[in-house]
N, C-alpha and C positions, 0 to 999 in steps of 0.2 A: 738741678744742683746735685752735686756729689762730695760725699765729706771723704775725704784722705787721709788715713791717721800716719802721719811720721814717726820717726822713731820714739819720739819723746812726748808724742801726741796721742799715742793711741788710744789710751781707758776715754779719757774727756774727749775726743771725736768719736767714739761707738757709743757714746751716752749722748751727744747732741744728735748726731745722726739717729737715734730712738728718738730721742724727742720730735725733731721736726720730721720722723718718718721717711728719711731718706738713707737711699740707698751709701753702703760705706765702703769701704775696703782700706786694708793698710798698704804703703809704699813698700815696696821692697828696700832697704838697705843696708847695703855691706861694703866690705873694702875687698882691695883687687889686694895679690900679697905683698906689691910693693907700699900698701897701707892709703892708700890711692879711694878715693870715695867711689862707691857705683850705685848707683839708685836706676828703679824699673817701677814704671807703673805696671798693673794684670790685669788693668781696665780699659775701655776704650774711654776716652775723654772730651772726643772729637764735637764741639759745638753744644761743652757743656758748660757751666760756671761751677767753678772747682775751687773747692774751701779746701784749703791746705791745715793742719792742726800741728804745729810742733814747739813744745816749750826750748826754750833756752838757757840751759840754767850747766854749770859742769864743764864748760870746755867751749870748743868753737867747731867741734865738728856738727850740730844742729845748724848751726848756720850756710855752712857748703850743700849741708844737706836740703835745706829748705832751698835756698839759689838756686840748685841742679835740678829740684821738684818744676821749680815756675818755670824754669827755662826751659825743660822739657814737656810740659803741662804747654805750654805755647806752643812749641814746636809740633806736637801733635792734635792740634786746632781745635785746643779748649778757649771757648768767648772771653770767660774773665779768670783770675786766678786772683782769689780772697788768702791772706795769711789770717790766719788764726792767732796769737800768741798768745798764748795764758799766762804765762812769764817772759817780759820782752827783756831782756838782758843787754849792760854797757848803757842805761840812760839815767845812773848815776854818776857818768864823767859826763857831763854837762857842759864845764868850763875849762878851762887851761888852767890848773889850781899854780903849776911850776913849768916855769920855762925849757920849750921843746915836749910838751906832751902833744899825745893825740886827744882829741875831744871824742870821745870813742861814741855820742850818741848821733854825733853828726854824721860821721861814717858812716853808722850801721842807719841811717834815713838814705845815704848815697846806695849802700847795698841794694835795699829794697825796694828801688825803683820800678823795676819788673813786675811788681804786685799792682793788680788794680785796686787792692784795697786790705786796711790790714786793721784788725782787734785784737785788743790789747784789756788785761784786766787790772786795774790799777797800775800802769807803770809807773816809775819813781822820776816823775816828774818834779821836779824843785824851781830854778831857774826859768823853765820853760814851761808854759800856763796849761799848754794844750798839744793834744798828742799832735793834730794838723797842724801846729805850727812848727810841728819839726818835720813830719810827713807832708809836706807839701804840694808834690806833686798825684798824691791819691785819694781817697775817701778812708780815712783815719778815725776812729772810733776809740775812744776809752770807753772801758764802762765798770761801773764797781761793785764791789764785792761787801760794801758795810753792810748792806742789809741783811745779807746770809750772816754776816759776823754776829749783829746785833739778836738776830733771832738764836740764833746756837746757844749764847749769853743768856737770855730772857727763857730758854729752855731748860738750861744745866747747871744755873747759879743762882742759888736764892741769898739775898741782903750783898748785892753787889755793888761793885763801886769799879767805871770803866777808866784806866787809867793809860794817861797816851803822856809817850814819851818825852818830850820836849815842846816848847812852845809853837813851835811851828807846824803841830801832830791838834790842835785843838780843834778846829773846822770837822778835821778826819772823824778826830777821838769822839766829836759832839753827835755825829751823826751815828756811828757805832751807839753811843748812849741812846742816843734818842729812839733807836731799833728798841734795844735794850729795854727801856721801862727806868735807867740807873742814872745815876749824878755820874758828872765827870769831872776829871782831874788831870790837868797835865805839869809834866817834871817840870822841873830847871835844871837844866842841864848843862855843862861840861862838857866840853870836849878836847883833851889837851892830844891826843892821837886817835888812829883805829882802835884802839886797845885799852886807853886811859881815858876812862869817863866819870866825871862826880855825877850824882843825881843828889838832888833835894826836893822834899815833899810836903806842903802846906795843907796838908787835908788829913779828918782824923779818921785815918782806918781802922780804925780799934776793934776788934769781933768780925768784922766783914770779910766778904771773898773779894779780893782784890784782883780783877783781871786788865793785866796790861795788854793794851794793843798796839799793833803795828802793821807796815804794811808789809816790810821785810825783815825775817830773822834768820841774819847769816851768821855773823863769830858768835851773835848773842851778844855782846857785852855790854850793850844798853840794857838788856832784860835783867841781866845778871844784877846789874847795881839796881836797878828799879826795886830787883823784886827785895835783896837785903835791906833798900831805904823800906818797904812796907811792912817786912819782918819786924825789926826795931821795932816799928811805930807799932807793933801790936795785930796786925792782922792776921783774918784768923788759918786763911789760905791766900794762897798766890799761885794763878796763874796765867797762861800766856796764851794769846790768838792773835793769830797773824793770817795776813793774806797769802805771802808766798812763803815757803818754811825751807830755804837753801840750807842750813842746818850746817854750815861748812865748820872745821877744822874741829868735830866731834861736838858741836851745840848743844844737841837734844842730848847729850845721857851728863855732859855738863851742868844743863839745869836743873834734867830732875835730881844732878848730887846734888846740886844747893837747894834744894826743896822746892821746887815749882811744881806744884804737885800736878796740875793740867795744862799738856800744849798741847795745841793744836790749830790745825790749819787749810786753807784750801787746797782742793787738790791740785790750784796749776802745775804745780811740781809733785810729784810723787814723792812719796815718804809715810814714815807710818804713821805720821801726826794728821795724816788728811783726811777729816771727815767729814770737811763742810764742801760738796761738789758742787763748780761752780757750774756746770752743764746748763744747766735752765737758763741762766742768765745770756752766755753765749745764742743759745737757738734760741733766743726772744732777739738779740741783737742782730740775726742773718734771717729771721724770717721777714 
């Protein structure tokens, strides 16, 4: 086995590659100047099984880039080629919400055909139960990250109270508690757009640290109302832990104006909120 860190992959594949004591190296990747993708392995990979490591989160050049990895990883007579994903991106369009859309997670299953096998850490599965029943054709793995959540919590927050988002966050939110040592609470929630969310809160957070969880925090705007319904109610901090922290359209320096006084998050995506690495968990799942 040989771990390959892609562009977006590199820190979390030199940390699994330590772990399971295998050998690593990074992909080469750049653009030609007509802006054109070029990827190079500086390995030989010939008759080896090759973990590919590249998050998805920014754009859609990680995706061409991971494509031209496996198909060139093939080409040059590597046995299996493993995708890695710490952040698997597009498996929140699920369904056809308006007519004429793409169901963008189905695609990205048609993409990745090429992979004999692909891990994923909590993706945002809703609709669809299980990551192999969208990955069909390979050896598809979820695996999750509450544990390291709930111990970070059970570490860094004394008189806590685990608060998950909306009703459908309580299974999630219970096991984060349950790491934890905390009672849990999940919202009622709102949702009248991307933008427009009520939250309301039946628990008394009065004096407590209030740490909401989630598995993604992109615009924030469910955190945002969470954390002012916990404000009101009295509590005595709020803050945030997430699995993947996309942090899009200025999140993190949004929360901490409104007073979130701690986020943080895994490091499937880079950012400066990531302190919980998810590496261990990964090199248990390929050994």
């Amino acid at each position: 086995m040989i771990i390959i860190g892609c562009s977006e992959g590199k820190d979390v594949g030199k940390r699994v590659a330590k772990r399971l004591k295998k050998p690593y190296s990074e992909l080469i990747a750049d653009h030609f100047p007509d802006k054109e993708s070029h990827i190079r392995f500086k390995v030989n990979l010939k008759g080896k099984k090759v973990v590919l490591v590249q998050s998805f989160y920014g754009g859609n050049e990680q995706i061409m880039e991971a494509l031209f990895a496996a198909y060139t990883a093939k080409d040059l007579g590597a046995k299996k080629v493993i995708l890695v994903a710490p952040y698997l991106a597009y498996m929140r369009q699920d369904k056809r919400f308006h007519s004429g859309e793409c169901v963008s997670s189905h695609v990205v299953a048609k993409l990745f055909k090429i992979f004999d096998g692909i891990i994923s850490i909590d993706p945002h599965l809703h609709r669809i139960k299980k990551l192999s029943d969208l990955f069909k054709k390979m050896k598809a793995k979820s695996i999750t990250a509450n544990p390291l959540m709930g111990d970070y919590i059970k570490k860094n927050f004394k008189n806590a109270v685990v608060v998950g988002p909306d009703e459908e966050s309580y299974q999630w939110a219970k096991s984060v508690a349950k790491k934890a040592g905390t009672d849990v609470v999940v919202l009622k929630k709102k949702r009248y757009s991307s933008r427009n969310v009520k939250i309301k809160m039946n628990y008394d957070v009065e004096g407590k640290e209030v740490v909401i969880v989630d598995d993604i925090i992109s615009t924030g705007h469910t955190i945002m109302e969470a954390a002012k319904e916990a404000k009101r109610l009295g509590a005595k901090n709020v803050h945030a832990v997430c699995v993947h922290g996309i942090f899009a359209e200025n999140a993190y320096s949004k929360l901490k104006k409104l007073g979130v006084k701690k986020i943080v998050s895994t490091n499937t995506i880079p950012n400066k909120a990531a302190e919980i690495d998810v590496s261990g968990i990964i090199a248990e799942s390929l050994n």
